[in-house]
DRENNUMAR-584384 format. One record per residue (C-alpha): residue number from 0; residue in one letter; x, y, z. Coordinates in steps of 0.05 Angstrom, whole numbers, always signed. Example, Ala and Ser with C-alpha at 12.3 -4.5 7.8 and 13.67 -1.06 7.14 Angstrom:
% residues 2
<rec n="0" res="A" xx="+246" yy="-90" zz="+156"/>
<rec n="1" res="S" xx="+273" yy="-21" zz="+143"/>
% end
This chain:
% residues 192
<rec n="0" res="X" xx="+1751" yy="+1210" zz="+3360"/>
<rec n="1" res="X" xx="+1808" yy="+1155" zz="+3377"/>
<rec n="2" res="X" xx="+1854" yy="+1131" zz="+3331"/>
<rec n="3" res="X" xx="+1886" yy="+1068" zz="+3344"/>
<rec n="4" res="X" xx="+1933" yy="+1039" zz="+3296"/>
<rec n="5" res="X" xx="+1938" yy="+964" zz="+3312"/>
<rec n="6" res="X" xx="+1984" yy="+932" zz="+3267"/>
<rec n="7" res="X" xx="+2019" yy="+955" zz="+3206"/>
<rec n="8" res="X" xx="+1968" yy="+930" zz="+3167"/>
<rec n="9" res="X" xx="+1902" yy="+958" zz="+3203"/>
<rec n="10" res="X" xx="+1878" yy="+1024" zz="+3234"/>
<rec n="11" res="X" xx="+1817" yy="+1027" zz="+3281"/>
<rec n="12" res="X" xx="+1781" yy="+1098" zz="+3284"/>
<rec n="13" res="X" xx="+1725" yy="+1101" zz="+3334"/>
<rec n="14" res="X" xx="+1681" yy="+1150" zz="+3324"/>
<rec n="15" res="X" xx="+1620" yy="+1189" zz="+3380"/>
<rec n="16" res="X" xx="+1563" yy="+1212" zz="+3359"/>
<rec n="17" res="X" xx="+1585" yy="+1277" zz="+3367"/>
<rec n="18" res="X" xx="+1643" yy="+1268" zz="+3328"/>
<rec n="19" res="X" xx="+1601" yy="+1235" zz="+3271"/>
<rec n="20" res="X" xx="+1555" yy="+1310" zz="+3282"/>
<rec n="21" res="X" xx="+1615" yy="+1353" zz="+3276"/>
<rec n="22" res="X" xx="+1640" yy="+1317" zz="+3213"/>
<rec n="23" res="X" xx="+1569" yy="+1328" zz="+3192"/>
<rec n="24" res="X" xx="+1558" yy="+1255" zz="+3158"/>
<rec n="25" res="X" xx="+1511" yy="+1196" zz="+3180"/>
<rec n="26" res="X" xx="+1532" yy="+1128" zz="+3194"/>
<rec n="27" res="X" xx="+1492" yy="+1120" zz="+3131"/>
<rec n="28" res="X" xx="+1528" yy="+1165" zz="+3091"/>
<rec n="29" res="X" xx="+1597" yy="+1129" zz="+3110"/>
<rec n="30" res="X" xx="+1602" yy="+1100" zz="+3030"/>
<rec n="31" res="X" xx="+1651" yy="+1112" zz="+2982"/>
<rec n="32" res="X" xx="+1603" yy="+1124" zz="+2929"/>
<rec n="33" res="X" xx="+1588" yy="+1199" zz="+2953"/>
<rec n="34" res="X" xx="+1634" yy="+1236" zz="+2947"/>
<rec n="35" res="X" xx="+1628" yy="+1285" zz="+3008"/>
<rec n="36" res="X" xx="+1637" yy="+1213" zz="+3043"/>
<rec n="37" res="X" xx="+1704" yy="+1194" zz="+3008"/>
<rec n="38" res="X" xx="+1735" yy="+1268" zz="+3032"/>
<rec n="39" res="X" xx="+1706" yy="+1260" zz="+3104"/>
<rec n="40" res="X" xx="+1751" yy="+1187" zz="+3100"/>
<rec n="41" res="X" xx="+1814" yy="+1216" zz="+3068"/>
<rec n="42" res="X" xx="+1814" yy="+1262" zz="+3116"/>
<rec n="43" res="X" xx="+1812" yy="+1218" zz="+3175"/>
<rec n="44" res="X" xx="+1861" yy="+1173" zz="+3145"/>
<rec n="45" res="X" xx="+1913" yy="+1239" zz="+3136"/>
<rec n="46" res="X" xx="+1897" yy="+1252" zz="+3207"/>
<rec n="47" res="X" xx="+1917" yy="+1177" zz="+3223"/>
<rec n="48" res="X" xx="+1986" yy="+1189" zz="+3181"/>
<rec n="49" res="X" xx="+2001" yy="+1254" zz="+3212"/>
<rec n="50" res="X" xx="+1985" yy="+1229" zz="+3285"/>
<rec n="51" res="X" xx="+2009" yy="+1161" zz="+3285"/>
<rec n="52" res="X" xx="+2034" yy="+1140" zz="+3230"/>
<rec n="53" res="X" xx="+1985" yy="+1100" zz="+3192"/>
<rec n="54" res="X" xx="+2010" yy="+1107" zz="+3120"/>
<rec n="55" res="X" xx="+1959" yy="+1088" zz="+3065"/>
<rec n="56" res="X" xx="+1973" yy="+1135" zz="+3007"/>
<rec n="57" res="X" xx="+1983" yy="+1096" zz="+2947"/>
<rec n="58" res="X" xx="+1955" yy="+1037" zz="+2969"/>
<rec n="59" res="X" xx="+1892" yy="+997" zz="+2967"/>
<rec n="60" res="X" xx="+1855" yy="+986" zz="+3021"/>
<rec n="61" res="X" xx="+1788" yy="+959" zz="+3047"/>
<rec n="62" res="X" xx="+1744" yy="+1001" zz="+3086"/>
<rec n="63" res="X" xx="+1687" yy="+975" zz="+3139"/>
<rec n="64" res="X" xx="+1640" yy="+1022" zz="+3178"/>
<rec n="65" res="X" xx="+1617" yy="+985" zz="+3246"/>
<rec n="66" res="X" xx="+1558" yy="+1008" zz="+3273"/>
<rec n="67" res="X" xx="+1559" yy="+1024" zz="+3353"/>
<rec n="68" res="X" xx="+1511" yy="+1045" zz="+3406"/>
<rec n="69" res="X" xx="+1545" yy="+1111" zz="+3405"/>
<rec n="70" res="X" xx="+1568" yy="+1120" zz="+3345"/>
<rec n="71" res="X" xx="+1613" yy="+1075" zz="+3297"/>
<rec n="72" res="X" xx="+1684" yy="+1039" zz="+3286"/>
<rec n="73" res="X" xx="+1706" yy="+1048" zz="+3219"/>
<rec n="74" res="X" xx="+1765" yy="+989" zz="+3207"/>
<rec n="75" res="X" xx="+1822" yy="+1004" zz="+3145"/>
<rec n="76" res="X" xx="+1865" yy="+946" zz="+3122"/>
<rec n="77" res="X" xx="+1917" yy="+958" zz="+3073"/>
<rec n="78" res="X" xx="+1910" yy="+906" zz="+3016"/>
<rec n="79" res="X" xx="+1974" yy="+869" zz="+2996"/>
<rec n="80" res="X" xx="+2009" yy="+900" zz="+2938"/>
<rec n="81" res="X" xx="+2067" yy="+863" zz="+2927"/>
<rec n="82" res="X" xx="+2091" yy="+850" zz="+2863"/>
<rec n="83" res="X" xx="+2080" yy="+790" zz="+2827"/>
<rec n="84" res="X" xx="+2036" yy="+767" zz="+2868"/>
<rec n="85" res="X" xx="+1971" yy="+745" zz="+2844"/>
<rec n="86" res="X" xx="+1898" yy="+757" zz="+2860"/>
<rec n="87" res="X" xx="+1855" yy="+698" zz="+2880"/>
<rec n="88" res="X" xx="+1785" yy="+692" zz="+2835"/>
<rec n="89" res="X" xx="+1725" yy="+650" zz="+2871"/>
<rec n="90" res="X" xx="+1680" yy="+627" zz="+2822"/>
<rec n="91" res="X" xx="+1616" yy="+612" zz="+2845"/>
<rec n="92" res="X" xx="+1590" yy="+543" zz="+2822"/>
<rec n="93" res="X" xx="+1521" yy="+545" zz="+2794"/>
<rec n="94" res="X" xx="+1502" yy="+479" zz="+2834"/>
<rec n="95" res="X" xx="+1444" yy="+431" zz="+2813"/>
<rec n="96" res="X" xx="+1379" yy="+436" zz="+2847"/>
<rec n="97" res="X" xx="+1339" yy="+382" zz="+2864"/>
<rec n="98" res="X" xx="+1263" yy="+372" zz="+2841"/>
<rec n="99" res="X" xx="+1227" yy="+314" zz="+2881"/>
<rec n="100" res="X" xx="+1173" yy="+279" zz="+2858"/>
<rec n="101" res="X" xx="+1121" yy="+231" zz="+2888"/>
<rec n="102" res="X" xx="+1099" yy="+162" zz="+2871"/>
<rec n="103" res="X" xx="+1041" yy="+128" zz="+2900"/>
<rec n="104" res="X" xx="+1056" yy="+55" zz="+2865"/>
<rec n="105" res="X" xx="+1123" yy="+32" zz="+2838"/>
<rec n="106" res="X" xx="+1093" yy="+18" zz="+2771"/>
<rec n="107" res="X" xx="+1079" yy="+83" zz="+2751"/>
<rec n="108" res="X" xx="+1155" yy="+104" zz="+2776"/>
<rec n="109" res="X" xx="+1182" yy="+55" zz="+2734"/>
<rec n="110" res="X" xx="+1132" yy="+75" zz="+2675"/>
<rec n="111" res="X" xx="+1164" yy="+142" zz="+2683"/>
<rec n="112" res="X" xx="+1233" yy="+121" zz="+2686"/>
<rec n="113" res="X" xx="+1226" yy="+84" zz="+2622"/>
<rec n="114" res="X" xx="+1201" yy="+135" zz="+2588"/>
<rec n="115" res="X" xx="+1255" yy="+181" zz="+2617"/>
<rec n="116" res="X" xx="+1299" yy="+140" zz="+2589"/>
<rec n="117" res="X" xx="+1281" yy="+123" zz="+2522"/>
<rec n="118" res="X" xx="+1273" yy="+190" zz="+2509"/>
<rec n="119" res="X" xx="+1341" yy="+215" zz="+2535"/>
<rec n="120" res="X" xx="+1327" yy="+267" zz="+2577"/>
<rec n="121" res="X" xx="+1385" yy="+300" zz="+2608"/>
<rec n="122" res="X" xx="+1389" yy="+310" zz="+2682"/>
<rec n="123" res="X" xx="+1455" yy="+322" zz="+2727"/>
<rec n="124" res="X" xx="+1438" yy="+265" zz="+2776"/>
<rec n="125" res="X" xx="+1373" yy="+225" zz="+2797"/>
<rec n="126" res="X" xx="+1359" yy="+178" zz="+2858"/>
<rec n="127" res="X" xx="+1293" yy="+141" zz="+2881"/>
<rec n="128" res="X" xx="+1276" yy="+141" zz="+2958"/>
<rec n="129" res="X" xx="+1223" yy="+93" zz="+2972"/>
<rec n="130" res="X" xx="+1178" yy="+108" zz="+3047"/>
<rec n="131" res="X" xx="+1126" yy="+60" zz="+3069"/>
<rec n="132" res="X" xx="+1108" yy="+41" zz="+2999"/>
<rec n="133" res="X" xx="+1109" yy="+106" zz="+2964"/>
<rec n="134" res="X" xx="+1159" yy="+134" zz="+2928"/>
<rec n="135" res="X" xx="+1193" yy="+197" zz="+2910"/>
<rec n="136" res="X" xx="+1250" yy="+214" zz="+2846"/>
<rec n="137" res="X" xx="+1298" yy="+264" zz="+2851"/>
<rec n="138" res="X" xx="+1319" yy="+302" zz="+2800"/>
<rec n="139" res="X" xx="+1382" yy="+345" zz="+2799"/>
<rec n="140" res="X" xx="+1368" yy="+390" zz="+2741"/>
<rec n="141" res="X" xx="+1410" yy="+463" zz="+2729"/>
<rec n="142" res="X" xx="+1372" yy="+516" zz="+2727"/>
<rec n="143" res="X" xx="+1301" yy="+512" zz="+2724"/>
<rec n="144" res="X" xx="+1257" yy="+450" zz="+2699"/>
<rec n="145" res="X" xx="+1226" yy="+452" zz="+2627"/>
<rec n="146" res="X" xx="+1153" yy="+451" zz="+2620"/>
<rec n="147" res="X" xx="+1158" yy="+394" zz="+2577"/>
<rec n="148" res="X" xx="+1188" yy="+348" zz="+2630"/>
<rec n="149" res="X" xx="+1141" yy="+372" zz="+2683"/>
<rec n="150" res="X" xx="+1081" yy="+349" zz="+2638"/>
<rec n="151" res="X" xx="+1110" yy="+285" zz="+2628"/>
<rec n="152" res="X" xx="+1126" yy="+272" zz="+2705"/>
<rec n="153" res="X" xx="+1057" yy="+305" zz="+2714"/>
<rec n="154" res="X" xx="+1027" yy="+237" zz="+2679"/>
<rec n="155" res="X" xx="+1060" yy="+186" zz="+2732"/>
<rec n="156" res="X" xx="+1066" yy="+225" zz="+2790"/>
<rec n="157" res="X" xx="+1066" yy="+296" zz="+2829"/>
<rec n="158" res="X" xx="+1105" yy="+351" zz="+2853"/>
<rec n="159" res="X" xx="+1141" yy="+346" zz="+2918"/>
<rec n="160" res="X" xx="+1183" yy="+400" zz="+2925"/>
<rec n="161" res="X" xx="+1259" yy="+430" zz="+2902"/>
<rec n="162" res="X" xx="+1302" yy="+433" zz="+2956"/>
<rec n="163" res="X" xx="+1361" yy="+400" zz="+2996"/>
<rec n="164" res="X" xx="+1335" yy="+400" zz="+3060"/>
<rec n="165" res="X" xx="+1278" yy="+361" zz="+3031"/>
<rec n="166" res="X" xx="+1316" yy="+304" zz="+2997"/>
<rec n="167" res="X" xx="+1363" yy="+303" zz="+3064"/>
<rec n="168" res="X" xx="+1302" yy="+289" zz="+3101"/>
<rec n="169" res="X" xx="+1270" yy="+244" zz="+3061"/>
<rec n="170" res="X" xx="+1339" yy="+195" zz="+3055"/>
<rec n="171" res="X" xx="+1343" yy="+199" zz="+3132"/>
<rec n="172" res="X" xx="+1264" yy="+180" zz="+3151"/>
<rec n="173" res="X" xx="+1267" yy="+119" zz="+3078"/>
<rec n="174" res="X" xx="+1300" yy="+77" zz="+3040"/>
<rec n="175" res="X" xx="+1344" yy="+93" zz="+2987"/>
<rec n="176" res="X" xx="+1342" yy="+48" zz="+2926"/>
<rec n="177" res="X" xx="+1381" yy="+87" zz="+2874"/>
<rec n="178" res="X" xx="+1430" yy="+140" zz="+2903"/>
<rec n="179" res="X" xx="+1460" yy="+157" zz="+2836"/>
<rec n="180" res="X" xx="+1439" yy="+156" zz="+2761"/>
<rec n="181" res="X" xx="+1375" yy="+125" zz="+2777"/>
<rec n="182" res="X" xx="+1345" yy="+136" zz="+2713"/>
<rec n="183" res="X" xx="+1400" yy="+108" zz="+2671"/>
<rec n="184" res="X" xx="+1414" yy="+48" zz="+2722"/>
<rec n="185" res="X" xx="+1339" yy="+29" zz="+2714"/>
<rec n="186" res="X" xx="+1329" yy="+50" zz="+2658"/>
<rec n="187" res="X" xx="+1367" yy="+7" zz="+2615"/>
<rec n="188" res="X" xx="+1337" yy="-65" zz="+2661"/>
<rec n="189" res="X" xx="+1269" yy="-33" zz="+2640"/>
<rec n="190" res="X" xx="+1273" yy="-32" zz="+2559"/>
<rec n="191" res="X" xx="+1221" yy="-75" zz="+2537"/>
% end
């Protein structure tokens, strides 16, 4: 077992397979969530504050287990605990997805689009890409698309796929016509 404090802040403890043996616990095992786990770590860490110095009592900290060839590191970083200071949130943006769908005439794109249109569907973003005389609508919809507004595309045209890399390629290798709010921008020319 080496313990290797390397900055106030973070402890490395290496650990053999032996060592991981005589402590009787798996790399597996190596969870806070069992308890017989979280007593095997506490020990090690008084160990590190009796040996060298590494004082985390009272303090948060993150744990990592490494695995090794021969055994494991397990990394501990104490966690800022200043006062006053405040905690960072991350909130995870649910993005748009895109839904592409395939055209073989304009006509029956623009049949669709005026019917999109006069019937106010809502949709995050749209764009038309047109490639060697077909064409293809994207939809940015949140979430998943209703049945209702499959059926109608369903009428006009088909299902190309739902996903980024998909509309990326397809604006590389064609033409875009629309880039954003295609259905509103033709939309409204296409009122009759």
């Amino acid at each position: 077992m080496i313990l290797d404090k390397i900055d106030e802040k973070r402890l490395l403890i290496a650990l053999s397979i032996e060592d991981l043996k005589f402590l009787d616990i798996s790399l597996n095992q190596l969870n806070w969530k069992f308890e017989f786990s979280s007593e095997v770590i506490n020990n090690l860490l008084a160990k590190a504050e009796s040996e060298i110095g590494f004082f985390c009592s009272n303090k948060k900290f993150l744990i990592e287990a490494i695995p090794q060839p021969n055994g494991c590191f397990i990394l501990v970083t104490l966690l800022s605990n200043r006062l006053g200071s405040t905690r960072k949130i991350y909130k995870i943006k649910n993005k748009p997805k895109p839904f592409v769908f395939f055209f073989k005439s304009p006509d029956s794109l623009f049949s669709l689009v005026e019917r999109l249109y006069n019937y106010h569907f809502s949709f995050f973003d749209s764009s038309i890409i047109e490639i060697k005389n077909s064409y293809f609508l994207v939809l940015y919809i949140k979430g998943l698309i209703s049945s209702n507004l499959l059926a109608v595309i369903s009428e006009y045209g088909r299902f190309a796929g739902k996903s980024a890399v998909a509309v990326a390629r397809l604006a590389e290798r064609g033409n875009v016509i629309i880039k954003n709010r295609a259905i509103e921008e033709l939309g409204k020319y296409l009122l009759t």
